[in-house]
Backbone as numpy.savetxt, mean C-alpha at the origin, in Angstrom:
# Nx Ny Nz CAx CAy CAz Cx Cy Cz
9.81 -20.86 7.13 8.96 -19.66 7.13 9.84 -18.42 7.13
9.80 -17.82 6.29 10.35 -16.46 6.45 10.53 -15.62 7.18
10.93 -14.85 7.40 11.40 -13.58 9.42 11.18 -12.94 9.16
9.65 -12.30 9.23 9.11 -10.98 9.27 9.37 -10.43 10.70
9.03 -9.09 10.63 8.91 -8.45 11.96 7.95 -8.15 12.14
6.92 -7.34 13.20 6.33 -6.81 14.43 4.76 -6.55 13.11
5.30 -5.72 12.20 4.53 -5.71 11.41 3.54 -6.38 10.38
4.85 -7.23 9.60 4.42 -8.53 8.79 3.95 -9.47 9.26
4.09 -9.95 10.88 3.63 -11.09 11.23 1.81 -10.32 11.23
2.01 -9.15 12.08 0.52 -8.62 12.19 -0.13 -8.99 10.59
0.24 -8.49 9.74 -0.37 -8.58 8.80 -0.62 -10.15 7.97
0.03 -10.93 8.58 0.18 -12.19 8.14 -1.32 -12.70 9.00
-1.17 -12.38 10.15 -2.50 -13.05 10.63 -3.96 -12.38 9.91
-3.83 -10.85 10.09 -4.92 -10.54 9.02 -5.26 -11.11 7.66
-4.47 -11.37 6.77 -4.66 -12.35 6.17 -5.62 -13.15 6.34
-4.37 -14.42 7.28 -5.39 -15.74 7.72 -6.58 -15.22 8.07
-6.95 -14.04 8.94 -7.91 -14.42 10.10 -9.53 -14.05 8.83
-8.93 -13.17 7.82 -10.04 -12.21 6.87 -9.90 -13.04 5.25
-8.90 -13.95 5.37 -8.96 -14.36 4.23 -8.95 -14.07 2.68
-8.19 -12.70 3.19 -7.72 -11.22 2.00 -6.71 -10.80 2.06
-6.12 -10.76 0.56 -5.04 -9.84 0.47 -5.03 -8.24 -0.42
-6.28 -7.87 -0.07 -6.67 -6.45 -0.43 -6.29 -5.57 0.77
-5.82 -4.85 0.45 -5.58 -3.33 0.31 -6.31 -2.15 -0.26
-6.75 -1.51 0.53 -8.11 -0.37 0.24 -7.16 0.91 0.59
-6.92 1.72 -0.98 -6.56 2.81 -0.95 -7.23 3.89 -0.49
-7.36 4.25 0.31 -8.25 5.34 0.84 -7.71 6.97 0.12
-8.05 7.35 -0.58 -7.48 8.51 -1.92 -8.62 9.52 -1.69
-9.04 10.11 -0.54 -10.15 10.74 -0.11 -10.40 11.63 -1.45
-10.52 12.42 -2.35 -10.47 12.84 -3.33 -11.93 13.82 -2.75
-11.23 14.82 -2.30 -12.62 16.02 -2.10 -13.39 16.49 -2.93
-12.80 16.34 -4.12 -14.23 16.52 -5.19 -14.61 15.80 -5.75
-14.60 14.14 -5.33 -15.18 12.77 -5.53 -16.31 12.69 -4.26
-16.01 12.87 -3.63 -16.80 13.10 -2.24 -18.26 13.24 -2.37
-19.06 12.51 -1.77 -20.34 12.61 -2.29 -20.83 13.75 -1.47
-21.73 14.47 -2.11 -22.14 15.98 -2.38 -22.68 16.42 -0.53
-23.18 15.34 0.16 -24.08 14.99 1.17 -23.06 15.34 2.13
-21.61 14.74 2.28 -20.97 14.43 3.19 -19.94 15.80 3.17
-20.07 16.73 2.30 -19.31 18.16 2.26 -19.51 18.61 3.55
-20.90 18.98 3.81 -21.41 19.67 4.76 -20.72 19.07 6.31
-20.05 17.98 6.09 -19.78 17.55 7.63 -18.44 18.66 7.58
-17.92 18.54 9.66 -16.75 19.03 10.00 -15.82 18.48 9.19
-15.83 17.45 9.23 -14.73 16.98 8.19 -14.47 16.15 6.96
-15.10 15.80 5.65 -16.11 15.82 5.11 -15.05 14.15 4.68
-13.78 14.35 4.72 -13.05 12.94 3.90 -12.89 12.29 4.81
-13.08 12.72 6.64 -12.70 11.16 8.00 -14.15 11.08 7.45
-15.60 11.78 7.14 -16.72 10.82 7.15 -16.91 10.02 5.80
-16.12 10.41 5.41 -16.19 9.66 3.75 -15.42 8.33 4.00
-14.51 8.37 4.91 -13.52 7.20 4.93 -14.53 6.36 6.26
-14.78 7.09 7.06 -15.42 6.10 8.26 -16.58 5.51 7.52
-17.33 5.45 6.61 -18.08 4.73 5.98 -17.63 3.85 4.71
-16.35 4.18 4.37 -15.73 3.22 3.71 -15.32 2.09 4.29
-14.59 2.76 5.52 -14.41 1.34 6.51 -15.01 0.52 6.87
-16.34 1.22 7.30 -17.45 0.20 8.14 -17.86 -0.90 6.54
-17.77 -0.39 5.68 -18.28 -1.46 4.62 -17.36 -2.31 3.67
-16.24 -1.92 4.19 -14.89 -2.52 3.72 -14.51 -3.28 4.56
-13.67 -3.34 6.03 -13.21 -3.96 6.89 -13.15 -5.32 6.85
-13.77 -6.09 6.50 -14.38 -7.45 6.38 -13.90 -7.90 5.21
-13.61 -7.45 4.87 -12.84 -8.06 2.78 -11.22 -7.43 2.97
-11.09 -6.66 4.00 -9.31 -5.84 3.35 -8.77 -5.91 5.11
-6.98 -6.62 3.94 -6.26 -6.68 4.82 -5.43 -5.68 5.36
-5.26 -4.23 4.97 -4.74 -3.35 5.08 -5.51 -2.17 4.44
-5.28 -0.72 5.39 -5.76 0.32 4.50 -4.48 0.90 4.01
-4.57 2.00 3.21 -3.71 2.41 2.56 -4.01 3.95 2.07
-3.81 5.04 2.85 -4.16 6.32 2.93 -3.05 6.79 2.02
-3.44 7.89 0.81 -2.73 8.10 0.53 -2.10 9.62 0.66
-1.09 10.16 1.11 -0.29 11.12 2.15 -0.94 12.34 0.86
-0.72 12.86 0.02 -1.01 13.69 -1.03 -2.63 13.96 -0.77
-3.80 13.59 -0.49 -5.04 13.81 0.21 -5.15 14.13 1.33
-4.48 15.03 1.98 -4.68 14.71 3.54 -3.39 15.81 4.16
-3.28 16.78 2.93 -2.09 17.79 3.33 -1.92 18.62 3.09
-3.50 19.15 4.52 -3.92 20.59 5.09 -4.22 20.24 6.25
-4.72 21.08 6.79 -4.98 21.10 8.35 -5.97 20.07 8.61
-7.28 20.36 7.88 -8.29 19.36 8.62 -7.81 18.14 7.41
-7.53 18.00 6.49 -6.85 16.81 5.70 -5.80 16.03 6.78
-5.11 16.48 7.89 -4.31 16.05 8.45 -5.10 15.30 9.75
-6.02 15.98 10.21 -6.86 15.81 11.73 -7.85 14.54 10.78
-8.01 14.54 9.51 -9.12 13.40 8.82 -8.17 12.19 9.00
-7.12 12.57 8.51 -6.01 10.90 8.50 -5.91 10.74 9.80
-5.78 11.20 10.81 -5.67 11.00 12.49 -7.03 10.14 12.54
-8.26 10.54 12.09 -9.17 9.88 13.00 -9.58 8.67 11.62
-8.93 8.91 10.67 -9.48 7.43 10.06 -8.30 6.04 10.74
-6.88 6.63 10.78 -5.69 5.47 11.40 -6.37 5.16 12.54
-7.32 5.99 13.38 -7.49 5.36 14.79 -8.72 5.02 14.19
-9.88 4.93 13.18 -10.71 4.08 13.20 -10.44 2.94 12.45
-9.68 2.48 11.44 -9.14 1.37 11.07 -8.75 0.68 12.30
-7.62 1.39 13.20 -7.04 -0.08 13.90 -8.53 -0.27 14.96
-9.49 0.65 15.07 -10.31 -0.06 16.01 -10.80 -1.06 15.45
-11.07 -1.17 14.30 -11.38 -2.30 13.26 -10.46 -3.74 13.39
-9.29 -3.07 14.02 -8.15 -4.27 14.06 -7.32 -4.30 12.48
-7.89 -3.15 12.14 -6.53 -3.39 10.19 -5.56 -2.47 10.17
-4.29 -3.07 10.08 -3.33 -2.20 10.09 -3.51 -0.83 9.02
-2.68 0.00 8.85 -2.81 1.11 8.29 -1.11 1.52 7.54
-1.00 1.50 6.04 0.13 2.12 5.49 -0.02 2.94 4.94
0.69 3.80 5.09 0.28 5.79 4.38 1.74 5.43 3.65
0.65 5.82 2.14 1.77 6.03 1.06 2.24 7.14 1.03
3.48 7.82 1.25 3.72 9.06 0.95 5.05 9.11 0.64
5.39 7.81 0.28 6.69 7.52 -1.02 7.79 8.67 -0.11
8.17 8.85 1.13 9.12 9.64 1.46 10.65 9.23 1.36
11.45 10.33 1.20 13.13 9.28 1.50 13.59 11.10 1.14
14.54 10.99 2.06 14.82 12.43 1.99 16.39 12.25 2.76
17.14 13.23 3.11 18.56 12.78 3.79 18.66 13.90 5.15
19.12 13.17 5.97 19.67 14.17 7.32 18.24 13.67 8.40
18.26 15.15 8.56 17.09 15.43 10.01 15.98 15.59 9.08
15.63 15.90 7.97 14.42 15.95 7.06 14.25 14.65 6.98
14.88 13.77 6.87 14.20 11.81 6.84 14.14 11.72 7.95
14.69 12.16 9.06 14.35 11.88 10.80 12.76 12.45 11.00
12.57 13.83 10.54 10.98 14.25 10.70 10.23 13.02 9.94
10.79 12.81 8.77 9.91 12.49 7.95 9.21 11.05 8.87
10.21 10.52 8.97 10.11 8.97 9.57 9.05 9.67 10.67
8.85 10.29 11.38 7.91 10.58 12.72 6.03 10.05 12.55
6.25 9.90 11.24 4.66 9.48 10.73 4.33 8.11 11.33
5.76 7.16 11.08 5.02 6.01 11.57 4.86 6.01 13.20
5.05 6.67 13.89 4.85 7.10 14.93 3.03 6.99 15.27
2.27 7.00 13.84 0.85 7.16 13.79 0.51 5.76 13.17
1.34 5.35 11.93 0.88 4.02 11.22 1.75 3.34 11.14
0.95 2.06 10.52 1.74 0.70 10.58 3.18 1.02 9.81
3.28 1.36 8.36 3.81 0.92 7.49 3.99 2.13 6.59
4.88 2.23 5.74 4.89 3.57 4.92 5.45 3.29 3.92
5.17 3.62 2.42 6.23 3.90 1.26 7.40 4.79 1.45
8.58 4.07 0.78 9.25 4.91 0.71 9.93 5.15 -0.98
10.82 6.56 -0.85 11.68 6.62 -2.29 13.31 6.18 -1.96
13.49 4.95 -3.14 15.00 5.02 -2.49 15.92 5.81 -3.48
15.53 6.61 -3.94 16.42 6.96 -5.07 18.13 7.75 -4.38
17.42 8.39 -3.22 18.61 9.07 -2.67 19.40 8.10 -1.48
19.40 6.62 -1.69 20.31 5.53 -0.79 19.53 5.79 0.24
20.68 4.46 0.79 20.45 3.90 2.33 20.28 4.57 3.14
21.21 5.83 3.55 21.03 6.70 4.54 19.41 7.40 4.51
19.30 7.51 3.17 17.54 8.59 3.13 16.63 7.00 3.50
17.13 6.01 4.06 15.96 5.34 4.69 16.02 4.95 5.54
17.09 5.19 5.96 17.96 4.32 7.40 16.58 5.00 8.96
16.05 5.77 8.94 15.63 6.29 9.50 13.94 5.62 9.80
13.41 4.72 8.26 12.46 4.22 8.52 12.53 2.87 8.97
13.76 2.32 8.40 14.61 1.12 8.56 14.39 0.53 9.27
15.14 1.85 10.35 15.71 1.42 12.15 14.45 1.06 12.85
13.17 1.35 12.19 12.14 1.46 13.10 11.88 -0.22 12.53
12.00 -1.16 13.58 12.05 -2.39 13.62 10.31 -3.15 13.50
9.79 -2.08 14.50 8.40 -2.61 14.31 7.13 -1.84 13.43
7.68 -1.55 12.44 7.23 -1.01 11.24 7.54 -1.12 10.22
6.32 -0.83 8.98 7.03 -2.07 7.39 7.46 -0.97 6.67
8.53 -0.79 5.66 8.84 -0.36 4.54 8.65 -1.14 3.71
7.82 0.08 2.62 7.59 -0.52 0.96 8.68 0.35 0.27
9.54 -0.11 -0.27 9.80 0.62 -0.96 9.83 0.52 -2.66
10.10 1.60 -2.65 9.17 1.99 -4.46 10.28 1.19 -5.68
10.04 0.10 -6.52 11.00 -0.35 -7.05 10.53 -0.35 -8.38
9.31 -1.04 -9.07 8.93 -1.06 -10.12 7.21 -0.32 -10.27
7.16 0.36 -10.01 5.54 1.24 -10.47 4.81 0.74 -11.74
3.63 1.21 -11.61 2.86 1.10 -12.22 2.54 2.21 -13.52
2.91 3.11 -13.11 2.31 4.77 -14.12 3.43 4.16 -15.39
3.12 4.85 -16.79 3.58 4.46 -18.02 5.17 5.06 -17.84
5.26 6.49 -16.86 6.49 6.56 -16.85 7.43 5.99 -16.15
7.24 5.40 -15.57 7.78 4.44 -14.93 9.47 4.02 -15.32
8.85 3.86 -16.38 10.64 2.70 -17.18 11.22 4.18 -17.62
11.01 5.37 -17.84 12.41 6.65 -18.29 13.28 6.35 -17.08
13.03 5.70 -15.86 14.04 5.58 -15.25 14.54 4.19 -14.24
13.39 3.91 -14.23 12.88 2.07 -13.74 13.88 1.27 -14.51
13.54 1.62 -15.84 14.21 0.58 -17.18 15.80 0.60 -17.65
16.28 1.48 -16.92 17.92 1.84 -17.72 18.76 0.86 -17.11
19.39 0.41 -18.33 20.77 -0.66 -18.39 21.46 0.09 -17.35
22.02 -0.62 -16.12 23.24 -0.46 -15.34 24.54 -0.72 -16.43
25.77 -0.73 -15.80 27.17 -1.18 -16.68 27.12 -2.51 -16.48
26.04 -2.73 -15.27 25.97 -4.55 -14.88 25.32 -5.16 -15.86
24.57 -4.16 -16.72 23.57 -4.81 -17.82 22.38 -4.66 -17.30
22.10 -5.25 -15.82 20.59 -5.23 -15.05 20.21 -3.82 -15.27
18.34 -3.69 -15.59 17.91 -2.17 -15.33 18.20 -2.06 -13.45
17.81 -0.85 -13.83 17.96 -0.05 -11.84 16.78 -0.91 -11.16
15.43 -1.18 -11.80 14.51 -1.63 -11.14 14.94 -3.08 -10.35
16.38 -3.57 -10.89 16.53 -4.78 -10.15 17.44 -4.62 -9.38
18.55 -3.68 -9.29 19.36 -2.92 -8.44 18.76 -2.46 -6.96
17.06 -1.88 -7.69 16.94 -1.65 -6.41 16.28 -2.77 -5.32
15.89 -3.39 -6.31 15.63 -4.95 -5.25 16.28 -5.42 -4.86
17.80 -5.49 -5.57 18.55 -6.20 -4.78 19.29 -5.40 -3.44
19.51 -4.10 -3.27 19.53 -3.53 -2.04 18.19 -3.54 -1.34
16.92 -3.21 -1.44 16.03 -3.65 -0.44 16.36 -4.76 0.00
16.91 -5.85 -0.64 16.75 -6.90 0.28 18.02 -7.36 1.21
19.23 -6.45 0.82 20.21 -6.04 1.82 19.77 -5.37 2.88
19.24 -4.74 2.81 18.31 -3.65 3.97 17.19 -4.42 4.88
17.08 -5.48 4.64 16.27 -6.23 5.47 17.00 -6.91 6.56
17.42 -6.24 7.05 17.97 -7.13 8.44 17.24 -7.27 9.46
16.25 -6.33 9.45 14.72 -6.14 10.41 13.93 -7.04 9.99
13.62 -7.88 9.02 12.65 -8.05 8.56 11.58 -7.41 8.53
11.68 -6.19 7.83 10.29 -5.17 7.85 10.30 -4.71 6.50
11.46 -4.91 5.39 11.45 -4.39 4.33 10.39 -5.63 3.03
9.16 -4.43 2.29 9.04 -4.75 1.45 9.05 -4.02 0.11
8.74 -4.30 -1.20 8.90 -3.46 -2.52 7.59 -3.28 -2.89
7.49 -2.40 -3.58 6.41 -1.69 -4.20 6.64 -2.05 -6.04
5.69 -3.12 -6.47 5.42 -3.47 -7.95 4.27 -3.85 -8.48
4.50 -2.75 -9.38 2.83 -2.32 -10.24 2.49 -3.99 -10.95
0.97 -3.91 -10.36 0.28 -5.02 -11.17 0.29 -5.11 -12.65
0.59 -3.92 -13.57 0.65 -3.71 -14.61 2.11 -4.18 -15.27
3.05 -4.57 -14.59 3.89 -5.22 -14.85 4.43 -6.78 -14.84
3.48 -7.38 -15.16 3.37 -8.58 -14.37 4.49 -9.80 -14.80
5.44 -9.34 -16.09 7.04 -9.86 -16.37 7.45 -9.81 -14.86
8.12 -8.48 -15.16 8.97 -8.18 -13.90 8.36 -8.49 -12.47
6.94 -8.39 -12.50 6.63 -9.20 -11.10 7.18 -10.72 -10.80
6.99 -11.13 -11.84 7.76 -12.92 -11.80 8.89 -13.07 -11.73
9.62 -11.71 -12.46 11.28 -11.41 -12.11 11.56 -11.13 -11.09
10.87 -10.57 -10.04 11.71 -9.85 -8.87 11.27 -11.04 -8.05
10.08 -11.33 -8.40 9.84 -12.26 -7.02 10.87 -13.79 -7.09
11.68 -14.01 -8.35 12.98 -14.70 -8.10 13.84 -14.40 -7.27
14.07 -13.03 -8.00 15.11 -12.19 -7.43 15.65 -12.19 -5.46
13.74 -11.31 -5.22 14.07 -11.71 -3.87 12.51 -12.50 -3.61
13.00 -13.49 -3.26 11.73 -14.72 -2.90 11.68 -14.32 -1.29
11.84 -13.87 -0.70 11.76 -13.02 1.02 10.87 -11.92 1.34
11.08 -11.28 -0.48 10.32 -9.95 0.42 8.82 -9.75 -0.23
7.93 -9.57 1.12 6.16 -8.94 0.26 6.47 -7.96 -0.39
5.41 -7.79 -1.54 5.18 -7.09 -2.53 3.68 -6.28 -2.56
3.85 -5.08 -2.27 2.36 -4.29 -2.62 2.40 -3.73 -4.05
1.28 -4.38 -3.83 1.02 -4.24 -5.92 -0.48 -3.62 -6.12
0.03 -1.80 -6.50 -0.67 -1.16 -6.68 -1.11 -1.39 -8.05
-2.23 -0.98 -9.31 -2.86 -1.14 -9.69 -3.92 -2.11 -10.58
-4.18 -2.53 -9.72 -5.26 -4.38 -9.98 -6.62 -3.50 -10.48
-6.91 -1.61 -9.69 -8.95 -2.02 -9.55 -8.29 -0.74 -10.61
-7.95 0.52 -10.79 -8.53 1.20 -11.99 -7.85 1.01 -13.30
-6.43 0.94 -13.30 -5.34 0.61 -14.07 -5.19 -0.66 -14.39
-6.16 -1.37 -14.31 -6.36 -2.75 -15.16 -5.36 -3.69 -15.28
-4.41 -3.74 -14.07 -3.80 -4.48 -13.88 -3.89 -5.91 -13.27
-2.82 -7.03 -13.84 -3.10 -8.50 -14.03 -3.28 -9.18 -12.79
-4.47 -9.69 -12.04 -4.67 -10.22 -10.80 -4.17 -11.62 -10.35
-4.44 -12.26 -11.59 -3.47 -13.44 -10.86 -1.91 -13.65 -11.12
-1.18 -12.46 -11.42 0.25 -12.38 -11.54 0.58 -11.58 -10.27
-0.43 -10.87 -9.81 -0.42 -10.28 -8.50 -0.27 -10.68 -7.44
-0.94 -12.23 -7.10 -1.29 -12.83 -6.39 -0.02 -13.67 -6.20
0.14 -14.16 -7.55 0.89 -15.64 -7.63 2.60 -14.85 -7.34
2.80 -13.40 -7.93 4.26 -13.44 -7.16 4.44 -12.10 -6.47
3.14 -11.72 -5.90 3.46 -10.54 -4.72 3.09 -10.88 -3.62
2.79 -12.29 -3.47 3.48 -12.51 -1.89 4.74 -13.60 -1.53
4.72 -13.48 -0.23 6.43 -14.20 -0.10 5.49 -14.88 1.48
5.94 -15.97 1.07 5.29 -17.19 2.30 4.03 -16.64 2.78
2.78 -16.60 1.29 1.62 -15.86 1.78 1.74 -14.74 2.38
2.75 -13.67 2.39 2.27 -12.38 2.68 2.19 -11.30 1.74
1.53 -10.54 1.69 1.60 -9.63 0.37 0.27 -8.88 0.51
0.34 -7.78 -0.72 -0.80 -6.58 -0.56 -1.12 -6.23 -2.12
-2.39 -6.47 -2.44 -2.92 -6.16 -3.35 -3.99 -5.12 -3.34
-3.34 -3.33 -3.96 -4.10 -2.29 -3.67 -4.97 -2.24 -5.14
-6.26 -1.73 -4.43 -7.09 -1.16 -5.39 -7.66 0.44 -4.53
-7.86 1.69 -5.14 -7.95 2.64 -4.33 -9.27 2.94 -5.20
-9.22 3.93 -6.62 -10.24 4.53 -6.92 -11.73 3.22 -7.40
-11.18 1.80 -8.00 -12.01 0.80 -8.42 -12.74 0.47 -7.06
-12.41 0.45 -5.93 -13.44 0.28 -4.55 -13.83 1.58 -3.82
-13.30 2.25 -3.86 -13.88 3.72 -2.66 -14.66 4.64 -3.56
-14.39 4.85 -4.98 -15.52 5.42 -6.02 -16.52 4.42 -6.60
-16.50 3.68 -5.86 -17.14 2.37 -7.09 -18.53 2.49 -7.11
-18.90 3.34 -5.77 -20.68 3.89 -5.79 -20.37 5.59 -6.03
-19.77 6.08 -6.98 -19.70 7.34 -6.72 -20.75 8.10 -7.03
-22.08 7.70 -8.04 -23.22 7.74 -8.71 -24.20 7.40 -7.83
-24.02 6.41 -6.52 -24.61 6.19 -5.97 -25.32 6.88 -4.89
-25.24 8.04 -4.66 -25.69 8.97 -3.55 -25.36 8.09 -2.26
-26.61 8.06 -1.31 -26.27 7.67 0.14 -25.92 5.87 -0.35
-25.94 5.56 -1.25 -25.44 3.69 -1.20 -23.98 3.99 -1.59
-23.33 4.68 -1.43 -21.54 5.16 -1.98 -21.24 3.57 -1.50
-21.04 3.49 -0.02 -20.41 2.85 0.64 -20.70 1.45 0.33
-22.15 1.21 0.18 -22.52 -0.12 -0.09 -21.99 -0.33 -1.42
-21.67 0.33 -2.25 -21.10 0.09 -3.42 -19.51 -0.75 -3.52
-18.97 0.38 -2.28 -17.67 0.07 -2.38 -17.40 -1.29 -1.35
-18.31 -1.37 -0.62 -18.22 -2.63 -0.19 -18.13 -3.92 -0.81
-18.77 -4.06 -1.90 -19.14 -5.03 -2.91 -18.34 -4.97 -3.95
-17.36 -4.09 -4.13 -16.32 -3.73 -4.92 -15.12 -4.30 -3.74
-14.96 -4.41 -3.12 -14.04 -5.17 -2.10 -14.59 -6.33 -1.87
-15.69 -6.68 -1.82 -15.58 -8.44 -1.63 -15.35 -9.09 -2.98
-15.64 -8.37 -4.06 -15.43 -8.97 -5.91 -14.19 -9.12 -5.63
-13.36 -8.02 -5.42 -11.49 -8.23 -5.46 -10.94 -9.08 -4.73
-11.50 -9.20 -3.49 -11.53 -10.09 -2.30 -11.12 -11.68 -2.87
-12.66 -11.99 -3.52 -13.04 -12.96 -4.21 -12.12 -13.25 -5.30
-12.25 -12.56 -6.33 -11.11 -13.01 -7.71 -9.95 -13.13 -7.22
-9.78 -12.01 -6.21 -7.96 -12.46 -5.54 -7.70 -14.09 -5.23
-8.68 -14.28 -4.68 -8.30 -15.59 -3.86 -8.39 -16.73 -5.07
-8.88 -16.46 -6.01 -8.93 -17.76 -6.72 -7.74 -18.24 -7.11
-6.49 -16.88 -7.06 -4.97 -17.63 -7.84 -4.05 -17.50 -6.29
-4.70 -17.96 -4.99 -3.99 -17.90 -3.58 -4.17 -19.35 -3.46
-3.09 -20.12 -2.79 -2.84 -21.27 -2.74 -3.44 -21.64 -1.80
């Protein structure tokens, strides 16, 4: 069995206990927001606390994403959705792809201080992560192969080793795992290189962002973004907009848009 830490094991039992490897992007999108829920104090924690209550039950992780949520009451909304997820018992990873160098990656790192797990950028080395690293009982994703089309102007370039960078950087994430808390970030839309890395490093989970709008491949998702059954398969706008037409049934929408993913996920899970 593989040596996760503090984090991965948590999330390993969610798994078992929910029988999902979804991931619910929570992408509060204030002018997706159904028209009703403006009027509240805080219009994206009530948009998300009703995502939860109808999600929870199908997803193994939420997944807030840091770019929604960075203003004042955008900041006090992510506070009270992380504390209503874990009352739910589901861990919580805020993507906000950080990696920065000095005392600016020391602030930065202060987030998980609030959540489980965080993206990071490794473009600027070890040191710009050493800071999320050290934190033993918390997961790093870090960003290796994406999903967006631009992706490969810099994902894709021949090293002098011949390997592109996208495998360079897997192969230092998985130097960096001495915690067992490090995992990579690879787009469902790539689903070659998903079968490639998960050779590469057969140790580390894989969150594999776009399966629900970006039409990315689900059972290549499944079959090599996890590592001894652990792994994260995000869908953000295909479940939390999925009733966006729907007035007051939003939620029931997106509920049923998380047990479908739920469902098709599991058919290529061993």
């Amino acid at each position: 069995m593989t040596a996760f830490n503090v984090f991965f094991e948590r999330l390993r039992e969610r798994i078992g206990a929910r029988d999902t490897v979804v991931s619910v992007g929570l992408d509060a999108d204030i002018d997706r927001i159904p028209e009703h829920l403006l009027e509240k104090d805080l219009p994206r924690w009530a948009f998300n606390r009703r995502i939860i209550d109808a999600t929870h039950e199908y997803t193994a992780c939420y997944k807030p994403n840091a770019a929604f949520y960075e203003d004042a009451d955008g900041w006090r909304s992510l506070r009270e959705t992380v504390a209503y997820a874990h009352g739910k018992d589901v861990p919580v990873l805020l993507d906000a792809k950080r990696g920065d160098i000095g005392n600016t990656a020391r602030k930065y790192a202060e987030l998980l201080e609030h959540v489980d797990a965080i993206t990071a950028n490794p473009y600027m080395g070890r040191d710009s992560l050493e800071p999320f690293l050290s934190r033993a009982d918390k997961g790093v994703f870090v960003l290796c192969r994406t999903s967006n089309p631009g992706g490969s102007d810099l994902q894709d370039l021949e090293l002098s080793s011949g390997e592109p960078l996208y495998r360079r950087v897997a192969a230092l994430a998985d130097l960096w795992n001495e915690r067992g808390n490090v995992g990579l970030v690879v787009g469902a839309t790539a689903p070659d290189e998903l079968a490639e890395l998960r050779e590469e490093v057969p140790d580390l989970p894989f969150l594999v962002p776009g399966v629900g709008a970006q039409g990315g491949d689900a059972e290549a998702a499944v079959e090599h973004g996890l590592a001894d059954g652990v792994g994260l398969v995000n869908s953000s706008r295909g479940i939390i907009f999925a009733g966006e037409n729907a007035g007051d049934n939003f939620a029931k929408a997106s509920g049923q848009a998380a047990k479908r993913l739920r469902d098709r996920l599991n058919q290529y899970r061993d």
